[in-house]
C-alpha positions in Angstrom: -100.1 195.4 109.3 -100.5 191.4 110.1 -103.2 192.1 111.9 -104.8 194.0 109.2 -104.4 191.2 107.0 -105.7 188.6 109.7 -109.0 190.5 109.9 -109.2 191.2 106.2 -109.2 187.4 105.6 -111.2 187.0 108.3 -113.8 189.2 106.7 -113.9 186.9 103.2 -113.9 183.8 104.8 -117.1 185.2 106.6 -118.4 186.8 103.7 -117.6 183.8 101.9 -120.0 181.8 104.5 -122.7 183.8 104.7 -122.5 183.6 100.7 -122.3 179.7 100.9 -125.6 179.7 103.4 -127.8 181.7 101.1 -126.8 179.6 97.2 -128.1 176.4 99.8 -130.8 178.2 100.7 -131.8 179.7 97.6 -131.2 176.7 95.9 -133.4 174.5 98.0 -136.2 177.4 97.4 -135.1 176.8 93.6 -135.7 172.7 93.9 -138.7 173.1 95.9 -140.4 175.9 93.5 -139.5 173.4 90.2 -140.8 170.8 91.8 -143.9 172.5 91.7 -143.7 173.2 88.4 -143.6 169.8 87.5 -146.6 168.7 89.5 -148.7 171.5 87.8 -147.5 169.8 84.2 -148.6 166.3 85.7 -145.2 164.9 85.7 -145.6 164.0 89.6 -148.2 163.7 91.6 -149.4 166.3 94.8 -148.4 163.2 97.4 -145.4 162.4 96.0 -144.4 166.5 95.6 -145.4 166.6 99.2 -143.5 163.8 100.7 -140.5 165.4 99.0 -141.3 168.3 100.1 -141.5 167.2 103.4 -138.0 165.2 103.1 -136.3 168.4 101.0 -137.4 170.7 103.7 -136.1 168.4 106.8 -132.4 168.6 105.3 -132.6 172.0 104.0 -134.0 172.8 107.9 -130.8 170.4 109.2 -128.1 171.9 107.0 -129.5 175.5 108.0 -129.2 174.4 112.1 -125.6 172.8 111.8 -124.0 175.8 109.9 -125.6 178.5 111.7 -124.8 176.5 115.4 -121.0 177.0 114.0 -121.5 180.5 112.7 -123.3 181.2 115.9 -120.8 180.0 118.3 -117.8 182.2 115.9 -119.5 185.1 115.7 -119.9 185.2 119.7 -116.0 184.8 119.9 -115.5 187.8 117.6 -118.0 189.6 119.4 -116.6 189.2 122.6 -112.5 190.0 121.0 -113.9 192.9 119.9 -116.1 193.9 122.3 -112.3 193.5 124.3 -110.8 195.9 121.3 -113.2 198.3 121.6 -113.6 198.9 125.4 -109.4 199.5 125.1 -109.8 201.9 122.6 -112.3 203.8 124.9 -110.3 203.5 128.1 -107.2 204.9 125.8 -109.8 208.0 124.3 -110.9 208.5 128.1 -107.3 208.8 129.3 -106.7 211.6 126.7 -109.4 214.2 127.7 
């Protein structure tokens, strides 16, 4: 059963992740769009919306790269374990028939 509980927490704490990416992303979206919003009101001007855009998008893209390099490289370890996992489960299903 500790392994069940390993790989259930496992589970959130990717869920949770893949969560966390998408509120940044979403939220830089969100900045971005009111942004916008406030050019069309006059409150900023288009070369000053597009310098920030330009600034707003280079972290948003930077953020993005570093997490998913880190999500990348976990998700290729869990891949492989249960790539592992799975071709002992077959081996024992072949050995039964």
């Amino acid at each position: 059963m500790e392994t069940e509980h390993i790989s259930d927490t496992t589970n959130e704490t990717k869920a949770e992740i893949y969560e966390a990416l998408a509120v940044i992303n979403r939220s830089f979206e969100q900045v971005i769009s009111a942004m916008y919003k406030l050019e069309t009101k006059g409150l900023v001007s288009d070369d000053f919306l597009q310098d920030q855009e330009i600034i707003a998008s280079e972290l948003w893209a930077k953020i993005n790269c570093h997490i998913l390099a880190l999500v990348t490289m976990q998700e290729t370890d869990d891949r492989s374990h249960y790539g592992k996992m799975r071709a002992t489960i077959e081996r024992r299903i072949r050995g039964r028939q």
